[in-house]
C-alpha positions as CSV (number, residue, x, y, z in Angstrom):
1,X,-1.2,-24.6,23.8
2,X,-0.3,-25.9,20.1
3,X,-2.5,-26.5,17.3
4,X,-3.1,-29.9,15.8
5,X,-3.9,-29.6,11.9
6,X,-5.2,-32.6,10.2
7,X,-5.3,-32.1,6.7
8,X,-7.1,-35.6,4.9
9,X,-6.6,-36.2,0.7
10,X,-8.9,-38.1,-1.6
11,X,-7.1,-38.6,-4.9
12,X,-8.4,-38.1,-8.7
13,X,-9.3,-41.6,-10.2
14,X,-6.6,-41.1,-12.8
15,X,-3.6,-39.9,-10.5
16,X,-0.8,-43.0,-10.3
17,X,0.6,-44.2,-7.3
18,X,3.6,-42.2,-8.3
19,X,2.0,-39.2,-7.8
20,X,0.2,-40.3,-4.9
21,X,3.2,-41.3,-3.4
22,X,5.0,-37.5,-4.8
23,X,2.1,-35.5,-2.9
24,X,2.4,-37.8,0.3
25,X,6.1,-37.5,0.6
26,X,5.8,-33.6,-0.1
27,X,3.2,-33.1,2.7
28,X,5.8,-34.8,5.1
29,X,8.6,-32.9,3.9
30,X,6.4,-29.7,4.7
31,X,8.5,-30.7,8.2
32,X,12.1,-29.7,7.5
33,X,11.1,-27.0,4.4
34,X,9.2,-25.0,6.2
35,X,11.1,-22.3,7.9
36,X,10.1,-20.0,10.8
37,X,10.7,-16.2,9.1
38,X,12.2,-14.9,12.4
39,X,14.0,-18.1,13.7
40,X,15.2,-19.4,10.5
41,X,14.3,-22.9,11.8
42,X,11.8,-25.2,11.1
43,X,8.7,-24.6,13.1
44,X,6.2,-27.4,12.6
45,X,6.3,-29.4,15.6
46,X,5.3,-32.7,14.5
47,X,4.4,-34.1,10.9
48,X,3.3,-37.9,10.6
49,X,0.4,-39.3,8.1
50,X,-0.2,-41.9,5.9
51,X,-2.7,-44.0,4.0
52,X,-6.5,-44.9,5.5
53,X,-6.4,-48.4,6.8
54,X,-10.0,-47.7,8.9
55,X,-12.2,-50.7,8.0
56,X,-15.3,-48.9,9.0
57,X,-16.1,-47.5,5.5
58,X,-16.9,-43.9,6.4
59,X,-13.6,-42.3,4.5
60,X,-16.1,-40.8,1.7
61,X,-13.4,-40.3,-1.1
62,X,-10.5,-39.7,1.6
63,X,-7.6,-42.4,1.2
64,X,-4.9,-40.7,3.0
65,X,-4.2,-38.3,6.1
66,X,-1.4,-36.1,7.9
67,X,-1.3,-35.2,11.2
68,X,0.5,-31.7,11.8
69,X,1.4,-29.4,15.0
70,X,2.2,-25.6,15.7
71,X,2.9,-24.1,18.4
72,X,0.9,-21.3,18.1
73,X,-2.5,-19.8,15.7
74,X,0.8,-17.1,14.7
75,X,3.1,-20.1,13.3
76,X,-0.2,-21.6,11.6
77,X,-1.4,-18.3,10.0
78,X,2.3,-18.0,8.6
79,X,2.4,-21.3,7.5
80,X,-0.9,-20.7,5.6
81,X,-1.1,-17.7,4.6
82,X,2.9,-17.1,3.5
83,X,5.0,-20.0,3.5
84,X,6.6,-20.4,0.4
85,X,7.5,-23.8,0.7
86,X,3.7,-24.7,1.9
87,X,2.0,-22.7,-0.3
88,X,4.5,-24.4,-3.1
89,X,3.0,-27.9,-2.2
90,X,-0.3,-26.9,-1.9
91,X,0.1,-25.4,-6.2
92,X,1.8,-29.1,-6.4
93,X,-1.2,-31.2,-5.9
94,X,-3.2,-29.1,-8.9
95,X,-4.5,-32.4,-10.8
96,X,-3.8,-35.1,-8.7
97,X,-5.9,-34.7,-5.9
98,X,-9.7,-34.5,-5.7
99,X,-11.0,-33.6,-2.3
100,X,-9.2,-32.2,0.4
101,X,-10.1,-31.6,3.9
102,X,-8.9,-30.0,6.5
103,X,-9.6,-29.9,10.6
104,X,-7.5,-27.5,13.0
105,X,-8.2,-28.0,17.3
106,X,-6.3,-26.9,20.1
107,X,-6.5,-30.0,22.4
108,X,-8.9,-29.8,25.2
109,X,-10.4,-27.0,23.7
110,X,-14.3,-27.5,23.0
């Protein structure tokens, strides 16, 4: 059963939209640029997100968030721990972004 990671951004008051838009178009790239180390392929299964349009008012500092799958905990412990192209984004958003928040499941699993 695969992994859903949610990974949620709250930006620095100073950071322009130019960066915001730079860090959210990077996390989406994370899809093609990261490659499986045995497969050569890209392994993330899916990779969507966006900006927060909730209009409950509970976000507390988070404004945008990306929805990613793997297949398995091995693919998400690579893509952590060793990716070069993730671990490249995550060095990236040094300055621009304030708060960030992260929330791996396995559906159904409680």
């Amino acid at each position: 059963m695969g992994i859903i990671h949610i990974v949620m951004f709250g930006f620095k008051p100073l950071a322009t939209p130019e960066e915001v838009q730079q860090v959210c178009s990077g996390m989406l790239a994370l899809k093609d640029k990261c490659i499986h180390p045995q497969t050569n392929k890209p392994y993330l299964k899916t990779s969507v997100g966006g900006a927060d349009s909730s209009p409950e008012g509970r976000q507390h500092g988070i404004s945008h968030a990306f929805l990613s799958e793997f297949e398995s905990q091995e693919d998400r412990k690579y893509y952590i721990e060793k990716d070069p192209a993730h671990l490249e984004f995550v060095k990236s958003v040094d300055g621009i972004v304030e708060k960030i928040q992260v929330v791996d499941f396995t559906p159904g699993v409680f």
